[in-house]
C-alpha positions in Angstrom: 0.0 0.0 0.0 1.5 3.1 -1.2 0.4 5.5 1.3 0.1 3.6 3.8 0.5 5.8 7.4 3.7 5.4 9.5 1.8 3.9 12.4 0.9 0.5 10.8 -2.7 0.0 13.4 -5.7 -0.5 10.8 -8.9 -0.7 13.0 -12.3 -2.2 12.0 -15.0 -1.0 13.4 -18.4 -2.6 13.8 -21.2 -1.6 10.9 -24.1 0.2 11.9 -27.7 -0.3 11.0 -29.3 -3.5 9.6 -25.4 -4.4 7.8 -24.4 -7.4 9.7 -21.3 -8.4 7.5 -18.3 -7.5 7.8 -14.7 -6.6 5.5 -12.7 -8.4 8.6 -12.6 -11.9 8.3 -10.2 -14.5 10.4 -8.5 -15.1 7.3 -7.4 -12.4 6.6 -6.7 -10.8 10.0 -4.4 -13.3 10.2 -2.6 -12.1 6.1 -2.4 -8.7 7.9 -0.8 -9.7 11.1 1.6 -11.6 9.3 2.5 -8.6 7.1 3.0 -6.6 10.1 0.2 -4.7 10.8 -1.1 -4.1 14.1 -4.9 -4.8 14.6 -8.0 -4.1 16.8 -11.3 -4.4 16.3 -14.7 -4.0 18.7 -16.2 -7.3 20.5 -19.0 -8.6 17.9 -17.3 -7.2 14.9 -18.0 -10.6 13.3 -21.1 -12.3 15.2 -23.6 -11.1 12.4 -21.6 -13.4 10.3 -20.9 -16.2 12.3 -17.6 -15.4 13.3 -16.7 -15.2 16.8 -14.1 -13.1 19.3 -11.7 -16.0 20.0 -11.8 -16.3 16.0 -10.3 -12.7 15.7 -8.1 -13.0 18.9 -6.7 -16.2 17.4 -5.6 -14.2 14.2 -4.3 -11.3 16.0 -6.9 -9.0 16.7 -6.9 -7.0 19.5 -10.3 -6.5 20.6 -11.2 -2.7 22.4 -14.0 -0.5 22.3 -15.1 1.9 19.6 -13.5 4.9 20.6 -9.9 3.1 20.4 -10.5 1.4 17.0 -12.0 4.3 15.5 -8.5 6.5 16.9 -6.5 4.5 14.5 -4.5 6.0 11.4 -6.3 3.6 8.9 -10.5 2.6 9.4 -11.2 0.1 7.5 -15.5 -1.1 7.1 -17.5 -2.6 4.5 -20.4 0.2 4.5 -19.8 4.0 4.6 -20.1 5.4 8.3 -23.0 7.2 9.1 -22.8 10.8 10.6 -22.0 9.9 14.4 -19.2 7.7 13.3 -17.7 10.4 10.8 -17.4 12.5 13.7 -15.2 10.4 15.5 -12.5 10.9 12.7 -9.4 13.3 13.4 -7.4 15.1 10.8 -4.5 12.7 8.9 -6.5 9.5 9.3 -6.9 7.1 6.4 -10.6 5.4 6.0 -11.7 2.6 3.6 -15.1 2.0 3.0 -18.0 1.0 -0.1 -18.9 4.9 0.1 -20.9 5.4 -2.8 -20.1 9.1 -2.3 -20.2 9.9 -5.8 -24.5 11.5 -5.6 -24.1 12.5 -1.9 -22.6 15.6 -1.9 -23.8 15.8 2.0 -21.3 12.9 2.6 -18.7 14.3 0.5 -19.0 17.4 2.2 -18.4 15.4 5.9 -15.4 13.7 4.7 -13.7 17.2 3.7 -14.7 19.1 6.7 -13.1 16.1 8.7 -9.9 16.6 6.5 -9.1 12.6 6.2 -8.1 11.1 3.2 -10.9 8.4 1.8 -10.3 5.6 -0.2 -13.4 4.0 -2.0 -13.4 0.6 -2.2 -14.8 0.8 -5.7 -13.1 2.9 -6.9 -9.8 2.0 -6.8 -8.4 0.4 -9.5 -5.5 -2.1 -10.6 -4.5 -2.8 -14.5 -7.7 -1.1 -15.5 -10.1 -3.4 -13.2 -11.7 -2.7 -9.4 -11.0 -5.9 -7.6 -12.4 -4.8 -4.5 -15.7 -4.3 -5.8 -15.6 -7.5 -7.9 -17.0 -10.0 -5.1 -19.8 -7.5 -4.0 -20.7 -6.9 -7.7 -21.2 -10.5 -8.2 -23.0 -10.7 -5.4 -25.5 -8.3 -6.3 -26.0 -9.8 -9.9 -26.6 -13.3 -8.5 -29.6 -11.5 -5.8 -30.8 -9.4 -8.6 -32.4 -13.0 -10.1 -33.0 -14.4 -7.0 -35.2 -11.4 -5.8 -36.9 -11.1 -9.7 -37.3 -14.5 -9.5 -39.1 -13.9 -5.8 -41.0 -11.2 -7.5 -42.4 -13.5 -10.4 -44.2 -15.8 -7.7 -45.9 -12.7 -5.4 -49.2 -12.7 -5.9 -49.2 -10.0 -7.8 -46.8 -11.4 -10.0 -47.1 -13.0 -13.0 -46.2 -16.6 -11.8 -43.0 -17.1 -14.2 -41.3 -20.2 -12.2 -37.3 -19.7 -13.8 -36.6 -22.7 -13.0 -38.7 -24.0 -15.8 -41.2 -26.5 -15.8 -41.6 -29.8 -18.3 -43.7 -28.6 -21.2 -43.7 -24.8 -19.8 -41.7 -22.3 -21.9 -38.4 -20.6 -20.4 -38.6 -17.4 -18.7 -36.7 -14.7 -20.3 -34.3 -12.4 -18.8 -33.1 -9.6 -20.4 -29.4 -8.1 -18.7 -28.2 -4.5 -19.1 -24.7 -4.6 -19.5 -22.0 -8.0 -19.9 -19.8 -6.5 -17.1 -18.8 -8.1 -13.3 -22.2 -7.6 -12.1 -24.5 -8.6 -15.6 -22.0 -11.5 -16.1 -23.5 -12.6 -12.4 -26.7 -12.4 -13.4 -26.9 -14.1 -17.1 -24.7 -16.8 -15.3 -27.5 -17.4 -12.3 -30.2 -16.7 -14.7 -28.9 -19.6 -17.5 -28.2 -21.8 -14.7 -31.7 -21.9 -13.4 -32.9 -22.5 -17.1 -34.2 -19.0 -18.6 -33.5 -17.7 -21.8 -31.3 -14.8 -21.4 -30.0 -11.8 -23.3 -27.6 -9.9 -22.6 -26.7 -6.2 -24.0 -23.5 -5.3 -24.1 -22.1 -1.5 -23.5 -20.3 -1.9 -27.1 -18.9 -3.7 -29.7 -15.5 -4.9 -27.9 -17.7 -5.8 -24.6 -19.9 -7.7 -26.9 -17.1 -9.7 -28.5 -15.2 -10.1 -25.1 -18.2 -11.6 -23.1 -19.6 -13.7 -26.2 -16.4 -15.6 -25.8 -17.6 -16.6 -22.4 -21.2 -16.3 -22.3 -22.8 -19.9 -20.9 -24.6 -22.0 -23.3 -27.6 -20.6 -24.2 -27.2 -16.7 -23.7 -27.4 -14.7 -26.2 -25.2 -11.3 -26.5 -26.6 -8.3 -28.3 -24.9 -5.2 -28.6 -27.2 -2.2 -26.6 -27.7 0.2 -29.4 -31.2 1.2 -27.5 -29.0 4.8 -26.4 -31.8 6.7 -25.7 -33.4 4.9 -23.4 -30.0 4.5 -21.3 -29.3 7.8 -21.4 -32.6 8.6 -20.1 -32.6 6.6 -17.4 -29.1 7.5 -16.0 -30.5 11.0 -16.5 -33.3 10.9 -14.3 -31.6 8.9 -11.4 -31.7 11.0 -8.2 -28.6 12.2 -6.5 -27.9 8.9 -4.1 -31.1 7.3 -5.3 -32.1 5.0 -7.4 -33.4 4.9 -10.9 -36.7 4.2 -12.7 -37.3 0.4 -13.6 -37.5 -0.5 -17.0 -39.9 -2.8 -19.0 -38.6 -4.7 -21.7 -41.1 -7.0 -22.7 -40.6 -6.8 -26.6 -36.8 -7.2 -25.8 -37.4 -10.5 -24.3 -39.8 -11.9 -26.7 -38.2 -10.0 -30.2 -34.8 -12.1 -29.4 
């Protein structure tokens, strides 16, 4: 790590809110140590997950309470702190986190005032590609069928099964984009059986992701512009955007 603070301490604070998991895991408290870093983190950091205190004291961790973890030079958590925790921050201390700061100007605004220097899990990149976001984007593709295919069987759904049924026609997904996250999906999707198309940002990402595409997706290149501009267009500032029907997609390909 290139800027990495003289005092090698990284502390990992418990997440607030509903967000039980956490970015410090046995494993690799144990990489850190090893590399010689010097770690604490607060009792429970882990027990949303499974993971228990002797776990992280086995590894290394020094356990202490939130005002000691959240003194040290680098804070590293899976979701961005809300406003109490910010305030804990001094100037000259390094924090890592899934911000998402780029439509919350509020948030941007705390991190300044606090004078620390942020680094953005997702944005951060390494021979052109964000690893640190690649696990969390996958994630998200494989829930995005999951919870469609929840949304099919509500009763106000339209009782699509994607698993398929003998004799019943394949459910058909359309996926926006053949990147970490779409890749996810129109792998889950094919796996449970539907017919899936992907579009692809462009030509080369067409070409690149057809090469790998699972048996029975189909890769189109997204010329629909104006409709992708529009909806990144009306997407509030931290919010999220209007869902799209693409009914005629499905069944035209």
């Amino acid at each position: 790590m290139e800027h990495r603070p003289p005092d090698l301490t990284i502390g990992f604070p418990r997440e607030t809110g509903p967000e039980r998991r956490t970015i410090c895991t046995p494993a690799l408290a144990a990489d850190l140590a090893h590399a010689g870093f010097g770690l604490i983190a607060e009792p429970g950091i882990g027990a949303g997950v499974g993971i228990t205190d002797d776990a992280y004291t086995a590894a290394g961790v020094r356990l202490a309470g939130a005002d000691r973890v959240w003194s040290a030079p680098l804070v590293l958590r899976y979701k961005s702190p809300d406003p109490a925790d910010l305030a804990r921050l001094r100037p000259g201390q390094h924090i890592g986190a899934l911000f998402h700061a780029e439509g919350d100007a509020d948030l941007l605004a705390a991190l300044q005032a606090r004078k620390v220097t942020a680094w953005s899990y997702e944005f951060m990149a390494e021979g052109g590609r964000f690893p640190l976001s690649k696990a969390g984007g996958q994630i998200a593709g494989i829930q995005a069928v999951l919870a469609g295919a929840q949304a099919l069987q509500h009763p106000a759904g339209r009782g699509v099964l994607l698993g398929g049924v003998d004799g019943a026609e394949a459910a058909r997904i359309v996926v926006i984009g053949s990147g970490n996250v779409g890749a996810a999906a129109a792998r889950t999707a094919a796996a449970l059986g539907a017919q899936v198309v992907v579009l692809a940002r462009c030509e080369a990402s067409h070409v690149d992701y057809e090469r790998k595409a699972p048996a029975g997706v189909r890769v189109l290149v997204n010329c629909r512009d104006v409709l992708a501009g529009t909806v990144k267009g009306r997407r509030p500032a931290g919010g999220r955007g209007p869902g799209l029907h693409l009914r005629h997609l499905a069944h035209d390909h």
